[in-house]
N, CA, C and O atoms as a Tripos MOL2 file, in Angstrom:
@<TRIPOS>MOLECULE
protein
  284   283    71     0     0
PROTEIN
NO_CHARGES

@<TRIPOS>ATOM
      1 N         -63.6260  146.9260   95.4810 N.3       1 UNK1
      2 CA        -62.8710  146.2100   94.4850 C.3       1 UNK1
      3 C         -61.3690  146.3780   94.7510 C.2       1 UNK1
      4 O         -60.6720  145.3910   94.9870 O.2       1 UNK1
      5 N         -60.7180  147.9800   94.7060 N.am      2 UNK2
      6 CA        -59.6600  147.5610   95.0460 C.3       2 UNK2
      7 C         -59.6220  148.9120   96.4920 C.2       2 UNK2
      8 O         -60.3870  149.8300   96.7870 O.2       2 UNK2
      9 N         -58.4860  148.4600   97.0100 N.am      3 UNK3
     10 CA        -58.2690  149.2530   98.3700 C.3       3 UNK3
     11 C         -58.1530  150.5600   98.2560 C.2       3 UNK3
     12 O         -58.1730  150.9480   99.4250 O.2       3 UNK3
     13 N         -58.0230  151.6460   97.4470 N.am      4 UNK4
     14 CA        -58.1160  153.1020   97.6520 C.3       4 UNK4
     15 C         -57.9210  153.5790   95.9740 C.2       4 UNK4
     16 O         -57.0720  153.1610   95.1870 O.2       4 UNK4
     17 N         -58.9530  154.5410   95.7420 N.am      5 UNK5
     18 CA        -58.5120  155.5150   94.8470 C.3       5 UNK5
     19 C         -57.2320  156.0430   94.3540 C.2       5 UNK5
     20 O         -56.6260  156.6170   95.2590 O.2       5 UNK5
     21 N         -56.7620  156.0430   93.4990 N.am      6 UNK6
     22 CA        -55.6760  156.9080   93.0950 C.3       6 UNK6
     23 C         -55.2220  157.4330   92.0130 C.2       6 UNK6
     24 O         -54.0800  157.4270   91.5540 O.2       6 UNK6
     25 N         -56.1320  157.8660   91.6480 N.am      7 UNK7
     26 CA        -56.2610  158.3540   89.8360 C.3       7 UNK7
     27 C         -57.1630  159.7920   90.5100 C.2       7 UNK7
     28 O         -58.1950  159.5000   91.1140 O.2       7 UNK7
     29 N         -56.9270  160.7640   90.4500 N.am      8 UNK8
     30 CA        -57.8850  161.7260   90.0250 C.3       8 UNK8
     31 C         -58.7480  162.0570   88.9640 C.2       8 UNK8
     32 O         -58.6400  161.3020   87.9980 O.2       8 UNK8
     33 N         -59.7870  163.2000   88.8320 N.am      9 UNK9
     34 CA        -60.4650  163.4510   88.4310 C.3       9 UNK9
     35 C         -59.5110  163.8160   86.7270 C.2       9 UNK9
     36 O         -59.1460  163.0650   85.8230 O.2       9 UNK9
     37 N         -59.4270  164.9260   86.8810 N.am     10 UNK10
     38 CA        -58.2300  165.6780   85.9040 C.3      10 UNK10
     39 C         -57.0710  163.9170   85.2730 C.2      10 UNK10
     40 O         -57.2450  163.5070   84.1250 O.2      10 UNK10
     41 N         -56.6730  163.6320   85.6440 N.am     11 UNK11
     42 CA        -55.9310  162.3830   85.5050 C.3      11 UNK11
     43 C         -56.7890  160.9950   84.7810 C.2      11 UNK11
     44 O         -56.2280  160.0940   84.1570 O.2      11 UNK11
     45 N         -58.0220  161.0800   85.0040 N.am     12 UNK12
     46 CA        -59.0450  160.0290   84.2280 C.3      12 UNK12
     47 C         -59.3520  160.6830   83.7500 C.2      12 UNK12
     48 O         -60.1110  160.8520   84.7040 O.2      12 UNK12
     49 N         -59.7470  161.7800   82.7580 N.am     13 UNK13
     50 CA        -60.1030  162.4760   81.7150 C.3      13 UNK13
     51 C         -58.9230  162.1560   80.9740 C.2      13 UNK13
     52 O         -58.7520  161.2940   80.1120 O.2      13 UNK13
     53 N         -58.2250  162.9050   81.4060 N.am     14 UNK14
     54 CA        -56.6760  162.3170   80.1940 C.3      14 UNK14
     55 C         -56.2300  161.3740   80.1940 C.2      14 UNK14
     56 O         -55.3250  161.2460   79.3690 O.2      14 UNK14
     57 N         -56.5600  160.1320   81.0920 N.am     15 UNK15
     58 CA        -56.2190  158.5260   80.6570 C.3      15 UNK15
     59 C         -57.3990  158.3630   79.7010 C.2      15 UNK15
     60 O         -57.1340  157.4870   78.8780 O.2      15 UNK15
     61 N         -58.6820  158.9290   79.5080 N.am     16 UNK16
     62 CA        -59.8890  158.2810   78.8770 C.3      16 UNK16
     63 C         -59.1730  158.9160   77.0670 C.2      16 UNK16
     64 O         -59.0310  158.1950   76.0800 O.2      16 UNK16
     65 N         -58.8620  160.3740   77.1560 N.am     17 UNK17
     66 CA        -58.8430  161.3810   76.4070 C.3      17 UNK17
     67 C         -57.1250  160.0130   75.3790 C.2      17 UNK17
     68 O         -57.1200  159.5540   74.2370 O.2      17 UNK17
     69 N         -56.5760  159.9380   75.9570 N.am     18 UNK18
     70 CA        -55.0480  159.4830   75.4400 C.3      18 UNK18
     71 C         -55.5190  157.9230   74.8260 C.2      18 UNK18
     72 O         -55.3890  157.5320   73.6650 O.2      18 UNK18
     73 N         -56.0770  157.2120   75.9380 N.am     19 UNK19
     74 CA        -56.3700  155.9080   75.4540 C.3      19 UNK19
     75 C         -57.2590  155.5730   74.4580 C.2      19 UNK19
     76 O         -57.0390  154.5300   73.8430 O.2      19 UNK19
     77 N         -58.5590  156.4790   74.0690 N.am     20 UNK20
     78 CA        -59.4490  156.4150   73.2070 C.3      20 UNK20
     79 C         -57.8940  157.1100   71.5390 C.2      20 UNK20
     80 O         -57.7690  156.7880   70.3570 O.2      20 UNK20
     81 N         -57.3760  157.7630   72.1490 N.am     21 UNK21
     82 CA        -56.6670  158.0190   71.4300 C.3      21 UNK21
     83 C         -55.2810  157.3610   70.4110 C.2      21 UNK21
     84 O         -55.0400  157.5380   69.2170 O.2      21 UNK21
     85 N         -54.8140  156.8490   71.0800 N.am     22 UNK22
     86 CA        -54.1120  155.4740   71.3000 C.3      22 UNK22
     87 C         -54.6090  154.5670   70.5140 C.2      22 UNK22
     88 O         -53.7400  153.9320   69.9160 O.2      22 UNK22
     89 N         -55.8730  154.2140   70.2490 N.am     23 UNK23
     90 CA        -56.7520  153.0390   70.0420 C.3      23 UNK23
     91 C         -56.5470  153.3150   68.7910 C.2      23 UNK23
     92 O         -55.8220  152.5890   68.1110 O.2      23 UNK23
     93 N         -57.3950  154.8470   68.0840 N.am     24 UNK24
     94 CA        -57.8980  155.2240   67.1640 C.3      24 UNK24
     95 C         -56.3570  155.3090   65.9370 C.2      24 UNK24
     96 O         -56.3560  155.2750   64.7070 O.2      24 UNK24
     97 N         -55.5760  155.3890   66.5970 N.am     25 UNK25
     98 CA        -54.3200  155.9180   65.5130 C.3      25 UNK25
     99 C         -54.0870  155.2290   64.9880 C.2      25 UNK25
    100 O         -53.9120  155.8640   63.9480 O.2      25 UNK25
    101 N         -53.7640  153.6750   64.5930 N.am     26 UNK26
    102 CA        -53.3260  153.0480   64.2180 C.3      26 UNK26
    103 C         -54.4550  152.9520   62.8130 C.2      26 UNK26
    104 O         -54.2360  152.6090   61.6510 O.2      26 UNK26
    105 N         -55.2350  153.2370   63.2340 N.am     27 UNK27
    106 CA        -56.4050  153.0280   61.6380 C.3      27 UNK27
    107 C         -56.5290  154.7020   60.8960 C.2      27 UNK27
    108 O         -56.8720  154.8760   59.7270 O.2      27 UNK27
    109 N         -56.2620  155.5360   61.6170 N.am     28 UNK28
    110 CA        -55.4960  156.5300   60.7230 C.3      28 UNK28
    111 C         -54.5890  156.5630   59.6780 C.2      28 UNK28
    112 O         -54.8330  157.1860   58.6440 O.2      28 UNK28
    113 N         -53.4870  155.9000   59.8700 N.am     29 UNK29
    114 CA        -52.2380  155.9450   59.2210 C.3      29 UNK29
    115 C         -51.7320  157.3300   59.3860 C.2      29 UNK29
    116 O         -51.6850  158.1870   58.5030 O.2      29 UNK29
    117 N         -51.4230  157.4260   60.4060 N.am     30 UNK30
    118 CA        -50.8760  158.9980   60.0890 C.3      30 UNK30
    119 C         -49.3210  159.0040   59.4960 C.2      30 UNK30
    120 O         -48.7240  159.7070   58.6800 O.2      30 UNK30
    121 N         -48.9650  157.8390   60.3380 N.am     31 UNK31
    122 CA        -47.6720  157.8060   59.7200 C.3      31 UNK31
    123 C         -46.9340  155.9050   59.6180 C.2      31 UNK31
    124 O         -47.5320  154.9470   60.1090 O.2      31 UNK31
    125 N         -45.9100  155.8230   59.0590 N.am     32 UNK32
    126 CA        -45.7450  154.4150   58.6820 C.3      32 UNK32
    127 C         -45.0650  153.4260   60.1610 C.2      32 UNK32
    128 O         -44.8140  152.2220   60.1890 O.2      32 UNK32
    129 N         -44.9520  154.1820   60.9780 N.am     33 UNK33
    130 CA        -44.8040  153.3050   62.4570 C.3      33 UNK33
    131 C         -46.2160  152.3830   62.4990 C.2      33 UNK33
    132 O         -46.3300  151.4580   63.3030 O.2      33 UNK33
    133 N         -46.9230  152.6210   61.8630 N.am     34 UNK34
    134 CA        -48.6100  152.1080   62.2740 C.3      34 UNK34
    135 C         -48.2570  150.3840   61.9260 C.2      34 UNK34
    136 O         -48.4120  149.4060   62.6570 O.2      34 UNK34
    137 N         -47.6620  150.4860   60.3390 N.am     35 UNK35
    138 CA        -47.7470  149.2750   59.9130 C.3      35 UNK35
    139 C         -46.5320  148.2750   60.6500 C.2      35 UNK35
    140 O         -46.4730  147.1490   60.1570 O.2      35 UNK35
    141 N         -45.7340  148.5100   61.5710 N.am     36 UNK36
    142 CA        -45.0530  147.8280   61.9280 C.3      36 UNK36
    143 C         -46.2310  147.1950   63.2110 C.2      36 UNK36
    144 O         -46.9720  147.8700   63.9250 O.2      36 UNK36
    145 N         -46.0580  145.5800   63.1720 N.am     37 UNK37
    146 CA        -46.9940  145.3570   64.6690 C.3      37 UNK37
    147 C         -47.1940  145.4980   65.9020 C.2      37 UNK37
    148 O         -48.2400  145.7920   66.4820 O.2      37 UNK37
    149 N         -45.9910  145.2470   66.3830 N.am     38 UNK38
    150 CA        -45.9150  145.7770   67.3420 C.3      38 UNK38
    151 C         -45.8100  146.9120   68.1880 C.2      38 UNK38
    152 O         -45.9780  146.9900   69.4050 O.2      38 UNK38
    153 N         -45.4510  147.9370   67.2020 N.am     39 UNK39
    154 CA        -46.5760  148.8990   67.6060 C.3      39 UNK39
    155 C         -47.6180  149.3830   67.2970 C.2      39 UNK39
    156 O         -47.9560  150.4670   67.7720 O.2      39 UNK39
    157 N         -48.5260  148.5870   66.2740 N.am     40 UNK40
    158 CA        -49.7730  148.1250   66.2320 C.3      40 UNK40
    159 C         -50.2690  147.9130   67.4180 C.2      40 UNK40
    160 O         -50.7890  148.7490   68.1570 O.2      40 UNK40
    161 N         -50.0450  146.3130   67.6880 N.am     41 UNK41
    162 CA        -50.9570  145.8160   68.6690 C.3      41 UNK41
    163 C         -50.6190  146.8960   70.4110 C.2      41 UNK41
    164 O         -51.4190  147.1940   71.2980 O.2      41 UNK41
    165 N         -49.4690  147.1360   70.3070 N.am     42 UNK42
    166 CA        -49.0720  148.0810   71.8980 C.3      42 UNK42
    167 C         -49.7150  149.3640   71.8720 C.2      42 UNK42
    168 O         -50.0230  149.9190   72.9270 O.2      42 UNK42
    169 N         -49.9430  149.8800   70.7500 N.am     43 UNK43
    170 CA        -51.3040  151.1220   71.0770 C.3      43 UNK43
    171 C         -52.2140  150.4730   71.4180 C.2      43 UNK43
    172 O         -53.0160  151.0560   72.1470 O.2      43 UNK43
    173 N         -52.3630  149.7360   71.2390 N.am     44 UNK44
    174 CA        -54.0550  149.3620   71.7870 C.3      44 UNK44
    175 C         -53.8760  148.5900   72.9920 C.2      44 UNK44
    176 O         -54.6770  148.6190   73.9270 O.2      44 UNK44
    177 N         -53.0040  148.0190   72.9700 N.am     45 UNK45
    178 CA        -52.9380  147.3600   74.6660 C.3      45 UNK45
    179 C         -52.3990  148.7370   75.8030 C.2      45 UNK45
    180 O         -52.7470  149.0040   76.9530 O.2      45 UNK45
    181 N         -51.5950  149.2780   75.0340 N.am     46 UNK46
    182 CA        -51.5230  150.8820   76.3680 C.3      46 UNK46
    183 C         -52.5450  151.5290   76.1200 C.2      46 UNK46
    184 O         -52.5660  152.2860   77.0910 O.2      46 UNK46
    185 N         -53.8070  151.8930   75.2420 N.am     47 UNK47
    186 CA        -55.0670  152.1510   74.9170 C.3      47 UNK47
    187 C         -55.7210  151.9040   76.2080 C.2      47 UNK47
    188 O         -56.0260  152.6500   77.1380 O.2      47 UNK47
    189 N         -55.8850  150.3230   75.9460 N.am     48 UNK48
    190 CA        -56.9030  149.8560   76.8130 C.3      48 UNK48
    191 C         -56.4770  149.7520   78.2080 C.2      48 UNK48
    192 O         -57.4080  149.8560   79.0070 O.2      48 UNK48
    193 N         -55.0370  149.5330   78.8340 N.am     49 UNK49
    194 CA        -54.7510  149.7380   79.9570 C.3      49 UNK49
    195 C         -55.2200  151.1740   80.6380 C.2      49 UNK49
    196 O         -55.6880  151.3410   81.7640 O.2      49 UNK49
    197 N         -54.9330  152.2230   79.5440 N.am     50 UNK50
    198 CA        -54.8740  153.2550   80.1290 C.3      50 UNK50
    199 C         -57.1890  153.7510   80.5040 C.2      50 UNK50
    200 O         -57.9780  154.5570   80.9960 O.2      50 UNK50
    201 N         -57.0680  152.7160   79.9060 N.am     51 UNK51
    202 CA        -59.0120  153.1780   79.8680 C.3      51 UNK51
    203 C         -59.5220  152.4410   81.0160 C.2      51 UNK51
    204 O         -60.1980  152.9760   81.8960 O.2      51 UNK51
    205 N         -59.2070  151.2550   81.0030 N.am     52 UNK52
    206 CA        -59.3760  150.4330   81.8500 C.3      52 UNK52
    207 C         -59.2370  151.5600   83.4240 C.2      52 UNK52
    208 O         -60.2160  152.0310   84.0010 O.2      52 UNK52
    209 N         -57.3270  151.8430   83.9650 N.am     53 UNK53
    210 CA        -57.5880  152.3980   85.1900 C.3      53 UNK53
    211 C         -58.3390  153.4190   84.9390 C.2      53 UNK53
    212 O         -59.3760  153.3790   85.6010 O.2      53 UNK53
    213 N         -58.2660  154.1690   84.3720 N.am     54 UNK54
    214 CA        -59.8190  155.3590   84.5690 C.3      54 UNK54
    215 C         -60.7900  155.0660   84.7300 C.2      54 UNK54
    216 O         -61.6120  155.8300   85.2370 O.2      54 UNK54
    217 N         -61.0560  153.9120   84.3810 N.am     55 UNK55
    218 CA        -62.7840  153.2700   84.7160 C.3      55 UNK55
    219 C         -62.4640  153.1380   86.8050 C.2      55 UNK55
    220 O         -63.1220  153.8040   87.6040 O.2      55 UNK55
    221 N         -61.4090  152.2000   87.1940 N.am     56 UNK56
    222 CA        -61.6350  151.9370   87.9220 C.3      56 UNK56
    223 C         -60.7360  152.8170   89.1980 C.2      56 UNK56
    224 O         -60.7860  152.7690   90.4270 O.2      56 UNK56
    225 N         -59.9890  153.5480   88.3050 N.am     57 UNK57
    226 CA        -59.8820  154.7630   89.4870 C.3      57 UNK57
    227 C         -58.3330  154.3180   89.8580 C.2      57 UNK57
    228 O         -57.7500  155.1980   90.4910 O.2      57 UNK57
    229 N         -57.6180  153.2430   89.6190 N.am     58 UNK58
    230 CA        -56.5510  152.5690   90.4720 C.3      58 UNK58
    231 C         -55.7880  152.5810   89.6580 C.2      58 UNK58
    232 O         -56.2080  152.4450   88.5090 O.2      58 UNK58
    233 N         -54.2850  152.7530   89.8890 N.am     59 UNK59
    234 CA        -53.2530  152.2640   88.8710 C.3      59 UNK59
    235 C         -52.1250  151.4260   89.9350 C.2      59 UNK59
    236 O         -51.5440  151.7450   90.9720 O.2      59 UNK59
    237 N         -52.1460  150.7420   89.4580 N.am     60 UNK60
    238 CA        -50.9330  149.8200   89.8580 C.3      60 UNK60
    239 C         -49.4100  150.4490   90.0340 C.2      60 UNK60
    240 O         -48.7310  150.2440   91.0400 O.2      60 UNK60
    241 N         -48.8600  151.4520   88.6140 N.am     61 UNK61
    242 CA        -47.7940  151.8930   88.5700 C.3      61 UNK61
    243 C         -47.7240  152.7230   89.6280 C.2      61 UNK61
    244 O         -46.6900  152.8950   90.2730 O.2      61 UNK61
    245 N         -49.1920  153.4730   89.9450 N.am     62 UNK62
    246 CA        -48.9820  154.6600   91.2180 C.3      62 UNK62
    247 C         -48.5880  154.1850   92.3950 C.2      62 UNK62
    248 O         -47.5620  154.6180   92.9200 O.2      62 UNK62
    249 N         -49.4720  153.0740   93.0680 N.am     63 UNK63
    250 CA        -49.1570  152.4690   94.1870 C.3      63 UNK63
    251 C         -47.7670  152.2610   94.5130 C.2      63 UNK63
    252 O         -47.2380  152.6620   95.5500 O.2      63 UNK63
    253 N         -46.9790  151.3770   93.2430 N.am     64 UNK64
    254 CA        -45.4640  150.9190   93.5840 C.3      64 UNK64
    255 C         -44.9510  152.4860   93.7480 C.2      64 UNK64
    256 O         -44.0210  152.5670   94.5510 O.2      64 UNK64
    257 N         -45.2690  153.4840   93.2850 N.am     65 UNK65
    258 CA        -44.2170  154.3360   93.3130 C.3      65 UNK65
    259 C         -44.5300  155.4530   94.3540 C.2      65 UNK65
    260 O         -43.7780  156.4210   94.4660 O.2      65 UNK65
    261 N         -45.8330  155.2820   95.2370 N.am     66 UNK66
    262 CA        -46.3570  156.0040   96.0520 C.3      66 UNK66
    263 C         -46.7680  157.6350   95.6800 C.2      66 UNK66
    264 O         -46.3970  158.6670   96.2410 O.2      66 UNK66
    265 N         -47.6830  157.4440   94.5100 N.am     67 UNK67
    266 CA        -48.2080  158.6750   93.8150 C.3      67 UNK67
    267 C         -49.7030  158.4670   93.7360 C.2      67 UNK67
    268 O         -50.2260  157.4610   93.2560 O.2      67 UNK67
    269 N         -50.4660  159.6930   94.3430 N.am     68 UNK68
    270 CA        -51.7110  159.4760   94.3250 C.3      68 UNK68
    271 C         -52.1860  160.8910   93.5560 C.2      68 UNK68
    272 O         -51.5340  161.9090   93.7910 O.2      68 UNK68
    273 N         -53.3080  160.9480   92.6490 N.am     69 UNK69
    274 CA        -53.8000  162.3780   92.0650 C.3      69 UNK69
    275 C         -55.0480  162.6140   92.6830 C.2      69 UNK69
    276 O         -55.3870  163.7820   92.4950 O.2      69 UNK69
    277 N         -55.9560  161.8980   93.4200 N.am     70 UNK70
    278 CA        -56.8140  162.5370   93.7530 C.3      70 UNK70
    279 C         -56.2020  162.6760   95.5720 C.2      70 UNK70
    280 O         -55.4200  162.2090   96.4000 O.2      70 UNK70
    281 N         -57.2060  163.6390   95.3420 N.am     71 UNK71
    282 CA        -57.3990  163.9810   96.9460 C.3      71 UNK71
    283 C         -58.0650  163.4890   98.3110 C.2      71 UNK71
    284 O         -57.9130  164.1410   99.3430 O.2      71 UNK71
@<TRIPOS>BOND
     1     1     2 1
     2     2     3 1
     3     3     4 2
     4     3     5 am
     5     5     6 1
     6     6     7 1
     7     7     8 2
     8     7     9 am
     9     9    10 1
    10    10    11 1
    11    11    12 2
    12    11    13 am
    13    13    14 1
    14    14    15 1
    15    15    16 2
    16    15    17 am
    17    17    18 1
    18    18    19 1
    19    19    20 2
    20    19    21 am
    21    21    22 1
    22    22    23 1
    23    23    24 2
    24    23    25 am
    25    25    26 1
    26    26    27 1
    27    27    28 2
    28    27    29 am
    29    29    30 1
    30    30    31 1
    31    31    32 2
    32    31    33 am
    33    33    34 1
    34    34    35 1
    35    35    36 2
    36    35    37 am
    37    37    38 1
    38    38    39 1
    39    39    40 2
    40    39    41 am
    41    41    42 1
    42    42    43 1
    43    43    44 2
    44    43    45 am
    45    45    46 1
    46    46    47 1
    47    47    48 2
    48    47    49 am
    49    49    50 1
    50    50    51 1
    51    51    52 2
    52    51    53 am
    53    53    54 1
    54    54    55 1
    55    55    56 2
    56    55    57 am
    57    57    58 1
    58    58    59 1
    59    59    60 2
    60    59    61 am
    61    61    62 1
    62    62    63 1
    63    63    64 2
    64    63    65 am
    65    65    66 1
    66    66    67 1
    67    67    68 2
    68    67    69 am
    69    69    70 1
    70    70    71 1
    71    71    72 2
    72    71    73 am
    73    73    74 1
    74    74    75 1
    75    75    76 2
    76    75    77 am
    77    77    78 1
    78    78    79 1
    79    79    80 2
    80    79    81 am
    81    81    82 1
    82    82    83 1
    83    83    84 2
    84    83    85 am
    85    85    86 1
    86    86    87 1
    87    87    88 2
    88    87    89 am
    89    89    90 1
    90    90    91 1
    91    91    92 2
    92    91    93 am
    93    93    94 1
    94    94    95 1
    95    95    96 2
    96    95    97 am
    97    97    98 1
    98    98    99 1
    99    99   100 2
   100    99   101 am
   101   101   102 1
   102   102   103 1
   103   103   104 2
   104   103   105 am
   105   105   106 1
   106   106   107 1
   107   107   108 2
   108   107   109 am
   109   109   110 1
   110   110   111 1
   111   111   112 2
   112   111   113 am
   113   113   114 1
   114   114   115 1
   115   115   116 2
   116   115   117 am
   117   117   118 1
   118   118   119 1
   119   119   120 2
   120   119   121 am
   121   121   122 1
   122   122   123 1
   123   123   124 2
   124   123   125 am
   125   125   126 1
   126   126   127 1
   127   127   128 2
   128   127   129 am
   129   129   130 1
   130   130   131 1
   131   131   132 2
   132   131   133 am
   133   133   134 1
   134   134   135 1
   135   135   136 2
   136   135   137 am
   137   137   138 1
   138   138   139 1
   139   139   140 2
   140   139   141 am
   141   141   142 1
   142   142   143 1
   143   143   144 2
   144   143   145 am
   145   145   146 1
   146   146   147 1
   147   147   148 2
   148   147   149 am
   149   149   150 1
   150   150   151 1
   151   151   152 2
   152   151   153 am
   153   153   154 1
   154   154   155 1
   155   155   156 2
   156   155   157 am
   157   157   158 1
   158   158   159 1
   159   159   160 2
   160   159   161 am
   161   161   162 1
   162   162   163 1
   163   163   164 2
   164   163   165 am
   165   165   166 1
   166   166   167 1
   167   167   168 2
   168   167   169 am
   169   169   170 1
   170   170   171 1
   171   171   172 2
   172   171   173 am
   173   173   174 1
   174   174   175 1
   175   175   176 2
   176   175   177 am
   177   177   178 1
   178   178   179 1
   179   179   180 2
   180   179   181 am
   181   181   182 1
   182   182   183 1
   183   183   184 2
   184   183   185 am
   185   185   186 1
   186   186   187 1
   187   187   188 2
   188   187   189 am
   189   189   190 1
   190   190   191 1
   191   191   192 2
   192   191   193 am
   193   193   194 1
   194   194   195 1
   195   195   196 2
   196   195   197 am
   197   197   198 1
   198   198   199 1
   199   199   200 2
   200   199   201 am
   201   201   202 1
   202   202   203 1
   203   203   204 2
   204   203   205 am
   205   205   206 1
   206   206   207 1
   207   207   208 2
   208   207   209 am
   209   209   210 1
   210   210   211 1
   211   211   212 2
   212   211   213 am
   213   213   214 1
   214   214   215 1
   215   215   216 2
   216   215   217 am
   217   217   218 1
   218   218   219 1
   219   219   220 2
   220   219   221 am
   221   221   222 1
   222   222   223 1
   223   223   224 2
   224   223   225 am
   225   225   226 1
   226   226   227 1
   227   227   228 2
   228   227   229 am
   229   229   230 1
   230   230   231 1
   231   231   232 2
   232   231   233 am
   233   233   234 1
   234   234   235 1
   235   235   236 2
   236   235   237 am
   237   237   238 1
   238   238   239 1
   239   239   240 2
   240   239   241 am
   241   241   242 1
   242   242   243 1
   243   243   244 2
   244   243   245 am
   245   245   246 1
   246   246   247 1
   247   247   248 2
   248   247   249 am
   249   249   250 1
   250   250   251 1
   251   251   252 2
   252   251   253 am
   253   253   254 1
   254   254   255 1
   255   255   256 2
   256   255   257 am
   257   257   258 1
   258   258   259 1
   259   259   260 2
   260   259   261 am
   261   261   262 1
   262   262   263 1
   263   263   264 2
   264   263   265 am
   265   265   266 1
   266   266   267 1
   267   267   268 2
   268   267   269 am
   269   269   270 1
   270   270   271 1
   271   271   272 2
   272   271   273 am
   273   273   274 1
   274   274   275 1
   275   275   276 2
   276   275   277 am
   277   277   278 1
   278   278   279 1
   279   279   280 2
   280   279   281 am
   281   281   282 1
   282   282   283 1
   283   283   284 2
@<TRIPOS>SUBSTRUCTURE
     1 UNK1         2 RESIDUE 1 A UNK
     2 UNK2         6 RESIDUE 1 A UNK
     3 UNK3        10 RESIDUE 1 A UNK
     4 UNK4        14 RESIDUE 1 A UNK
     5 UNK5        18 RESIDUE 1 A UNK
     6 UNK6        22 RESIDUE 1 A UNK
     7 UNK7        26 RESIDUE 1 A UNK
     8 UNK8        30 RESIDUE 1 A UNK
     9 UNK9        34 RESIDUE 1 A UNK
    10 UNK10       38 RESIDUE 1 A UNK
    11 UNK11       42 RESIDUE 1 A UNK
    12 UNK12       46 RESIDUE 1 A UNK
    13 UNK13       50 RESIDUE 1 A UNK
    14 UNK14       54 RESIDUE 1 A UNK
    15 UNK15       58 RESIDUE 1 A UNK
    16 UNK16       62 RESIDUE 1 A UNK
    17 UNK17       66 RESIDUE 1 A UNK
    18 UNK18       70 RESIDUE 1 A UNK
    19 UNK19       74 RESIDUE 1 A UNK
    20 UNK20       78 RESIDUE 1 A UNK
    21 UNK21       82 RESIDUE 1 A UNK
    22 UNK22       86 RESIDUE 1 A UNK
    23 UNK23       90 RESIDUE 1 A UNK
    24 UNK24       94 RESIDUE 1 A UNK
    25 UNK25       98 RESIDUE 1 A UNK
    26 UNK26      102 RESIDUE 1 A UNK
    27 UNK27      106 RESIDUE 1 A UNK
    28 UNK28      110 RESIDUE 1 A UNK
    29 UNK29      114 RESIDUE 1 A UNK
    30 UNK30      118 RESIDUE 1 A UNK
    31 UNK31      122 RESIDUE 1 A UNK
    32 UNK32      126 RESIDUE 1 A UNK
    33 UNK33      130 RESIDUE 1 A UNK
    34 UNK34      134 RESIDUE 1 A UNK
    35 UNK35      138 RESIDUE 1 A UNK
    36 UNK36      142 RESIDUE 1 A UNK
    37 UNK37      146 RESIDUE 1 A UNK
    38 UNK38      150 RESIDUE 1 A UNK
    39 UNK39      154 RESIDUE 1 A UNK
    40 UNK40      158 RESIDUE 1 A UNK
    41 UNK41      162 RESIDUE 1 A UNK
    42 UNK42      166 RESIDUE 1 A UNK
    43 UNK43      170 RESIDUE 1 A UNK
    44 UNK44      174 RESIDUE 1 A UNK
    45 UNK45      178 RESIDUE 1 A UNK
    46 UNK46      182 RESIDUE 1 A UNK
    47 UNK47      186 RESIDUE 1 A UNK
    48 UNK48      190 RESIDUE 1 A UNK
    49 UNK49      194 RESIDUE 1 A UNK
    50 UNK50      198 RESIDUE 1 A UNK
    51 UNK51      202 RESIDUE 1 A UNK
    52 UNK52      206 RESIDUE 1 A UNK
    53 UNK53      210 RESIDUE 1 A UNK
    54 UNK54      214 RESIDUE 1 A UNK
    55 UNK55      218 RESIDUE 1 A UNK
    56 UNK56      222 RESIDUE 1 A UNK
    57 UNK57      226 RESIDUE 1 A UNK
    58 UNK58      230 RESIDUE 1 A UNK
    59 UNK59      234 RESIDUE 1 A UNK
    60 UNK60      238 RESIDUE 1 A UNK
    61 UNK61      242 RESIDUE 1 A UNK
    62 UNK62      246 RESIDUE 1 A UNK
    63 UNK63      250 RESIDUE 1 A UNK
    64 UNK64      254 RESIDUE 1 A UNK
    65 UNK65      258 RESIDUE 1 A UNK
    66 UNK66      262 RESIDUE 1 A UNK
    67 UNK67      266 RESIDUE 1 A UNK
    68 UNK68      270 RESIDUE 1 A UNK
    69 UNK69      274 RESIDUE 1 A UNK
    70 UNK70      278 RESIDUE 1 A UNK
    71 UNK71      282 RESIDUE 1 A UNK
């Protein structure tokens, strides 16, 4: 799918761990940033970005900047 790994192990746990996290806050209310939308809807779109590369192992931002976590 795509040309090389570059997310580690340790590194997709905490994209899965942040983005499930991310998702969930906004229906908390922990605090009143929630009700503004846009950062409403941008937790959940950096949510799901961030779940998304852990599924597939790749990040885009790494490549441009020549950072790899796995080995």
């Amino acid at each position: 799918m795509f040309k090389s790994a570059n997310v580690g192990r340790l590194d997709q746990v905490l994209r899965i761990i942040v983005g499930i996290a991310l998702i969930a806050a906004p229906y908390f209310y922990v605090s009143d940033i929630w009700e503004s939308q846009p950062f409403y809807y941008g937790a959940h779109i950096v949510g799901a970005i961030l779940i998304l590369t852990a599924f597939v192992r790749f990040c885009p931002l790494y490549r441009i900047v020549g950072m790899r976590t796995c080995s």
